[in-house]
C-alpha beads as a LAMMPS data file, in Angstrom:
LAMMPS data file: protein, C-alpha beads

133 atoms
132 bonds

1 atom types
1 bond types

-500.0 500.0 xlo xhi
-500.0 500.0 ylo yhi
-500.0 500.0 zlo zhi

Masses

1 110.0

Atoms # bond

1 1 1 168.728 402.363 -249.757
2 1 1 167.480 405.860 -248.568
3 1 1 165.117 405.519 -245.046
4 1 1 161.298 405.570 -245.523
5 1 1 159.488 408.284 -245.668
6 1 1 156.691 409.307 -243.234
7 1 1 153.865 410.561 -245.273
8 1 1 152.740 413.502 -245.651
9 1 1 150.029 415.136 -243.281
10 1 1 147.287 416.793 -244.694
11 1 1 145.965 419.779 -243.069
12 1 1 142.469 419.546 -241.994
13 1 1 140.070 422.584 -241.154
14 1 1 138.965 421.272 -237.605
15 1 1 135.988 423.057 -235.806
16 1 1 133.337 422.808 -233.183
17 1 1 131.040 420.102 -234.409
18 1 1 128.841 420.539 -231.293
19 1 1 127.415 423.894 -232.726
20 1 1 125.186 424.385 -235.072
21 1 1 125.725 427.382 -236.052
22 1 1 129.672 426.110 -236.946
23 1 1 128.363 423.041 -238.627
24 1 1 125.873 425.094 -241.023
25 1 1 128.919 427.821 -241.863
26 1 1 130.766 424.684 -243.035
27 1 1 128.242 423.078 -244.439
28 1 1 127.561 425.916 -246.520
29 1 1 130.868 427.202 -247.254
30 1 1 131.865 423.673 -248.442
31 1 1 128.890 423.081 -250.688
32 1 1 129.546 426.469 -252.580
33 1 1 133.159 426.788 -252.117
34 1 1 133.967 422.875 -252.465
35 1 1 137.599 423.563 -250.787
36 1 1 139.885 420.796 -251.630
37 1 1 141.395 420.507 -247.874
38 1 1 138.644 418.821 -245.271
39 1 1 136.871 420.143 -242.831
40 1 1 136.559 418.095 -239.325
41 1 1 134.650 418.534 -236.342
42 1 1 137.876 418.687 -233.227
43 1 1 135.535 416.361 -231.348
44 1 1 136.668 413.260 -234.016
45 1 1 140.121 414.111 -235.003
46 1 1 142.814 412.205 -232.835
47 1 1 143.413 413.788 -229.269
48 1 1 146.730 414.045 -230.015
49 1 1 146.145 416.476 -232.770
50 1 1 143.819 418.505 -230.441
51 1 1 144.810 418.169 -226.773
52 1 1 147.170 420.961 -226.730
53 1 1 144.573 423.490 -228.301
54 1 1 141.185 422.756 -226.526
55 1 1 140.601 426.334 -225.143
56 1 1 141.795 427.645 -228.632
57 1 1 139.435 425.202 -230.233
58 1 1 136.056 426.057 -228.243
59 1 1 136.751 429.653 -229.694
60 1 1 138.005 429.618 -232.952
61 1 1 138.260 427.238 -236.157
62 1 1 142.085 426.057 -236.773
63 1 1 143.959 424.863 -239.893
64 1 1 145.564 421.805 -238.230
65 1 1 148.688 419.496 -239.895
66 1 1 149.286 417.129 -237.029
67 1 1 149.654 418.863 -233.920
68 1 1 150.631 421.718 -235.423
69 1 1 148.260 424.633 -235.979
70 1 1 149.054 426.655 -239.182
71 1 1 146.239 429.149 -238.828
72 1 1 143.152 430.531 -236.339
73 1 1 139.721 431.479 -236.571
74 1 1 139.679 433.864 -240.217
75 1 1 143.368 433.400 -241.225
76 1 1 142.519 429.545 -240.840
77 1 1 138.821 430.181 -243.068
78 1 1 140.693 432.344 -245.705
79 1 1 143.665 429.915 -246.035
80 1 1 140.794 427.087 -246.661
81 1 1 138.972 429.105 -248.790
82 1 1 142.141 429.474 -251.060
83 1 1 141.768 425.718 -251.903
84 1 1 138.481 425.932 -253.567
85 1 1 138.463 425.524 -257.681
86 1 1 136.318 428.503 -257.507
87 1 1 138.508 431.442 -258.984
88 1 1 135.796 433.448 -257.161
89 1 1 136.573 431.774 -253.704
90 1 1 140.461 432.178 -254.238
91 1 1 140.185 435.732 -255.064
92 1 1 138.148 435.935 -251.850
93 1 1 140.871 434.104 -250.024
94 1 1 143.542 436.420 -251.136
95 1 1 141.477 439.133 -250.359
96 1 1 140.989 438.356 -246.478
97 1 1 144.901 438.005 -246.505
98 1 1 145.975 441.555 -247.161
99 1 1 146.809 443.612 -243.735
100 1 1 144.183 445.784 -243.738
101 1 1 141.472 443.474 -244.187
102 1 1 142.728 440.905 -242.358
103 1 1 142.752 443.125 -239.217
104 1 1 138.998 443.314 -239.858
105 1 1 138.041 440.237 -240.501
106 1 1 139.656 439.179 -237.198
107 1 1 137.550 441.313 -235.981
108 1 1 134.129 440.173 -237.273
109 1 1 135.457 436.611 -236.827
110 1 1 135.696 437.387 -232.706
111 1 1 132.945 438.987 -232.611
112 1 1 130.766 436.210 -234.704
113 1 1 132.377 433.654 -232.902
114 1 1 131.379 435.763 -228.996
115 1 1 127.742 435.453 -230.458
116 1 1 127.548 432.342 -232.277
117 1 1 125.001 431.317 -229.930
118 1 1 122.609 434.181 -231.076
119 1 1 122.637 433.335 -234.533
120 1 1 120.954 430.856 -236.756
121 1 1 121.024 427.217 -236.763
122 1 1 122.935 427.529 -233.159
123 1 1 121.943 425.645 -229.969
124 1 1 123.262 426.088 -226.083
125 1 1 126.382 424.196 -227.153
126 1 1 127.567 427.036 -229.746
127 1 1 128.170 428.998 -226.842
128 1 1 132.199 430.017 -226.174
129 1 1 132.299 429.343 -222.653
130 1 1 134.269 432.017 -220.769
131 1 1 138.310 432.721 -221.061
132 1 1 140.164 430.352 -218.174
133 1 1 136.754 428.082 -217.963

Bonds

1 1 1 2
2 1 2 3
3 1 3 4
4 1 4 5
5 1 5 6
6 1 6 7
7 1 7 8
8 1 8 9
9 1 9 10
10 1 10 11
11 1 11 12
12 1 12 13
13 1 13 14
14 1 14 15
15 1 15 16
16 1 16 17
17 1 17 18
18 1 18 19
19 1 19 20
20 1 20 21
21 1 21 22
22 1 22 23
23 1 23 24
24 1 24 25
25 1 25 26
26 1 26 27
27 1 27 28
28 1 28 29
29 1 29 30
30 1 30 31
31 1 31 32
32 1 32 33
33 1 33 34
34 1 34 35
35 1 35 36
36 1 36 37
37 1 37 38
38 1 38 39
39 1 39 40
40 1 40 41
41 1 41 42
42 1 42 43
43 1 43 44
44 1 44 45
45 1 45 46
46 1 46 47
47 1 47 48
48 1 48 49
49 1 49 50
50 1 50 51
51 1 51 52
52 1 52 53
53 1 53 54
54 1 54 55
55 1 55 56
56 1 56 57
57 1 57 58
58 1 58 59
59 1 59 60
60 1 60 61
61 1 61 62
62 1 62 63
63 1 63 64
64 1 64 65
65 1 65 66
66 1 66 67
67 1 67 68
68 1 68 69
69 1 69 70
70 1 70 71
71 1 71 72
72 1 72 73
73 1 73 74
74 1 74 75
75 1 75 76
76 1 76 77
77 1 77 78
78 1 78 79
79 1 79 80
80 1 80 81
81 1 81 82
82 1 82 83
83 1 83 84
84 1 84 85
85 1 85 86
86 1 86 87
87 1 87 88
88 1 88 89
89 1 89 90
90 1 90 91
91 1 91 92
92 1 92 93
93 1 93 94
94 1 94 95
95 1 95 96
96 1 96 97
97 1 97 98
98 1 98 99
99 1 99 100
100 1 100 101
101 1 101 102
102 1 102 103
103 1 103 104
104 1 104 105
105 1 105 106
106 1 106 107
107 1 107 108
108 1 108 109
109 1 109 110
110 1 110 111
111 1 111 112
112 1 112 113
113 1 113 114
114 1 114 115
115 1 115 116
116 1 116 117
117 1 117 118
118 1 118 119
119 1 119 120
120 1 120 121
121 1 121 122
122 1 122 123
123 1 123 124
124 1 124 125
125 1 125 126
126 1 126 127
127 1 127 128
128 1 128 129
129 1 129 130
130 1 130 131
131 1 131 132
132 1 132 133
Protein backbone atom coordinates (compact mmCIF):
# COMPACT_ATOMS: atom_id res chain seq x y z
CA UNK A 1 0.00 0.00 0.00
CA UNK A 2 1.50 3.36 -1.30
CA UNK A 3 2.39 5.98 1.93
CA UNK A 4 -0.20 8.73 2.69
CA UNK A 5 -0.28 11.64 1.22
CA UNK A 6 0.16 15.07 2.91
CA UNK A 7 -2.43 17.32 1.52
CA UNK A 8 -2.17 19.79 -0.46
CA UNK A 9 -1.48 23.49 0.74
CA UNK A 10 -3.42 26.11 -0.55
CA UNK A 11 -1.88 29.35 -1.18
CA UNK A 12 -3.31 32.15 0.69
CA UNK A 13 -2.93 35.99 -0.18
CA UNK A 14 -1.66 37.11 3.38
CA UNK A 15 -1.46 40.93 4.18
CA UNK A 16 -1.33 43.55 6.84
CA UNK A 17 -4.64 43.31 8.58
CA UNK A 18 -3.62 46.14 10.96
CA UNK A 19 -4.10 48.77 8.09
CA UNK A 20 -6.86 50.03 6.85
CA UNK A 21 -6.00 51.10 3.96
CA UNK A 22 -4.78 47.13 3.12
CA UNK A 23 -7.97 45.79 4.53
CA UNK A 24 -10.28 48.15 2.25
CA UNK A 25 -7.94 47.23 -1.08
CA UNK A 26 -8.92 43.64 -0.20
CA UNK A 27 -12.05 44.17 0.73
CA UNK A 28 -12.75 45.73 -2.42
CA UNK A 29 -10.77 43.80 -4.75
CA UNK A 30 -12.43 40.61 -3.36
CA UNK A 31 -16.00 41.82 -3.56
CA UNK A 32 -15.54 42.76 -7.35
CA UNK A 33 -12.94 40.38 -8.32
CA UNK A 34 -14.28 37.36 -6.05
CA UNK A 35 -10.68 35.55 -6.47
CA UNK A 36 -11.02 31.95 -5.76
CA UNK A 37 -7.63 31.77 -3.53
CA UNK A 38 -8.15 33.61 0.15
CA UNK A 39 -6.99 36.45 1.34
CA UNK A 40 -5.57 36.52 5.16
CA UNK A 41 -4.47 39.10 7.36
CA UNK A 42 -0.32 37.70 8.37
CA UNK A 43 -1.36 38.64 11.90
CA UNK A 44 -3.79 35.16 11.98
CA UNK A 45 -2.07 32.78 9.75
CA UNK A 46 0.26 30.29 11.72
CA UNK A 47 3.73 31.84 12.79
CA UNK A 48 5.30 29.28 11.16
CA UNK A 49 4.03 30.34 7.83
CA UNK A 50 5.08 33.97 8.61
CA UNK A 51 8.07 34.13 10.97
CA UNK A 52 10.64 34.02 8.37
CA UNK A 53 9.03 37.00 6.32
CA UNK A 54 7.94 39.63 8.98
CA UNK A 55 10.00 42.60 7.56
CA UNK A 56 8.83 41.43 4.01
CA UNK A 57 5.32 41.28 5.35
CA UNK A 58 5.03 44.91 7.03
CA UNK A 59 5.90 46.08 3.37
CA UNK A 60 4.38 44.15 0.89
CA UNK A 61 1.34 41.59 0.38
CA UNK A 62 2.72 37.85 -0.31
CA UNK A 63 1.19 34.80 -2.06
CA UNK A 64 2.06 32.29 0.70
CA UNK A 65 1.83 28.09 0.31
CA UNK A 66 3.21 27.10 3.67
CA UNK A 67 6.29 28.77 4.40
CA UNK A 68 6.99 29.28 1.14
CA UNK A 69 6.37 32.62 -0.58
CA UNK A 70 5.45 32.26 -4.32
CA UNK A 71 5.03 35.95 -5.01
CA UNK A 72 5.47 39.82 -3.45
CA UNK A 73 3.65 42.88 -3.27
CA UNK A 74 2.07 43.24 -7.32
CA UNK A 75 3.38 39.90 -8.72
CA UNK A 76 1.57 38.37 -5.53
CA UNK A 77 -1.92 40.85 -6.37
CA UNK A 78 -1.75 39.94 -10.15
CA UNK A 79 -1.19 36.18 -9.53
CA UNK A 80 -4.48 36.47 -7.14
CA UNK A 81 -6.23 38.39 -9.42
CA UNK A 82 -5.76 35.56 -12.08
CA UNK A 83 -8.09 33.36 -9.91
CA UNK A 84 -11.11 35.46 -10.21
CA UNK A 85 -14.14 34.00 -12.62
CA UNK A 86 -14.09 37.42 -13.96
CA UNK A 87 -12.62 37.08 -17.61
CA UNK A 88 -12.16 40.84 -17.03
CA UNK A 89 -9.98 40.30 -13.82
CA UNK A 90 -7.87 37.47 -15.57
CA UNK A 91 -7.16 39.53 -18.51
CA UNK A 92 -6.07 42.13 -15.96
CA UNK A 93 -3.92 39.56 -14.27
CA UNK A 94 -2.16 38.59 -17.38
CA UNK A 95 -1.75 41.98 -18.17
CA UNK A 96 0.33 43.04 -14.94
CA UNK A 97 2.50 39.89 -15.84
CA UNK A 98 4.13 40.99 -19.05
CA UNK A 99 7.83 42.61 -18.48
CA UNK A 100 7.15 45.86 -19.24
CA UNK A 101 4.28 46.39 -17.14
CA UNK A 102 5.26 44.48 -14.51
CA UNK A 103 8.35 46.71 -14.00
CA UNK A 104 5.74 49.44 -13.47
CA UNK A 105 3.48 48.15 -11.47
CA UNK A 106 6.30 47.30 -9.03
CA UNK A 107 6.75 50.50 -9.11
CA UNK A 108 3.35 52.00 -8.18
CA UNK A 109 3.01 49.04 -5.79
CA UNK A 110 6.32 50.55 -3.69
CA UNK A 111 5.40 53.58 -3.95
CA UNK A 112 1.52 52.95 -2.76
CA UNK A 113 2.69 50.77 -0.26
CA UNK A 114 5.66 53.93 1.12
CA UNK A 115 2.35 56.03 1.42
CA UNK A 116 -0.29 53.80 2.45
CA UNK A 117 -0.59 55.80 5.44
CA UNK A 118 -1.65 58.94 3.39
CA UNK A 119 -4.37 57.39 1.70
CA UNK A 120 -7.92 56.52 2.45
CA UNK A 121 -9.36 54.31 4.96
CA UNK A 122 -5.60 54.14 6.56
CA UNK A 123 -4.74 54.72 10.26
CA UNK A 124 -1.09 55.16 12.12
CA UNK A 125 -0.73 51.38 11.83
CA UNK A 126 -0.67 51.40 7.81
CA UNK A 127 2.49 52.98 8.17
CA UNK A 128 5.77 50.76 6.74
CA UNK A 129 8.00 51.34 9.49
CA UNK A 130 11.56 52.01 8.30
CA UNK A 131 14.06 49.31 6.45
CA UNK A 132 16.20 47.38 9.46
CA UNK A 133 13.39 48.66 12.17
Amino acid sequence: MPPALAPAVVPVLAYDGDCGFCQASVDRLRGLAAPALEAVPWQFLPAESTAAHLERLDREVLLLRGGAVLAGGSDALARWLGTSPSAAYRTLSALLRLPGVRGCARLVYRRVSRNRHRLPGATAACAVPPRGA
